[in-house]
N, C-alpha and C positions, 0 to 999 in steps of 0.2 A: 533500573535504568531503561531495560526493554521496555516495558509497560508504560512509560512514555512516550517511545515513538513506535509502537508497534502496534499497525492498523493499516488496511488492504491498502489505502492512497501513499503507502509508504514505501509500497513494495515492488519487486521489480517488473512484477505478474500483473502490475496495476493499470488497466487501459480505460479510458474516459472517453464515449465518443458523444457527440451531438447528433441528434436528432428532434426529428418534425416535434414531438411530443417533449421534450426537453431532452436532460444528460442520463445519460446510461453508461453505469457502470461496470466493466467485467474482469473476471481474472482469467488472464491466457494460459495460465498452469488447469486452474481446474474445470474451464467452458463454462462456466456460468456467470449470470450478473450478479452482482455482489453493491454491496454499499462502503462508501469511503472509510465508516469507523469498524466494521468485521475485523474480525482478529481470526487466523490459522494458525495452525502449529505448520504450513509449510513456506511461512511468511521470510523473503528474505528482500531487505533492505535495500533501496537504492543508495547508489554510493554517497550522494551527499547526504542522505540520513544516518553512516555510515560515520560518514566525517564530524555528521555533530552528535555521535555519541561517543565516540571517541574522544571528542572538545570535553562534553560535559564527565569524562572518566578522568581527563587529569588535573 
């Protein structure tokens, strides 16, 4: 079920800013830019990702 939704744009560490050159992506746990489909083991969930895994468990 993780492996569904588990990927940086998921998680709560997940910041998106715009800039001149387009979107950049970063994670505020670990300081760097990252991309939307990365996957970590320190990946935790925004709550409504939260909510639809819980949906799709019962």
């Amino acid at each position: 079920m993780e492996d569904r939704f588990h990927a940086c744009a998921t998680c709560i560490h997940f910041r998106a800013n715009r800039e001149k050159t387009g979107m950049k992506y970063y994670c505020n746990r670990l300081g760097y830019e990252t991309k939307t489909t990365y996957k970590f083991n320190c990946w935790e969930p925004k709550p409504i990702v939260k909510n639809l895994m819980e949906k799709q468990q019962k």
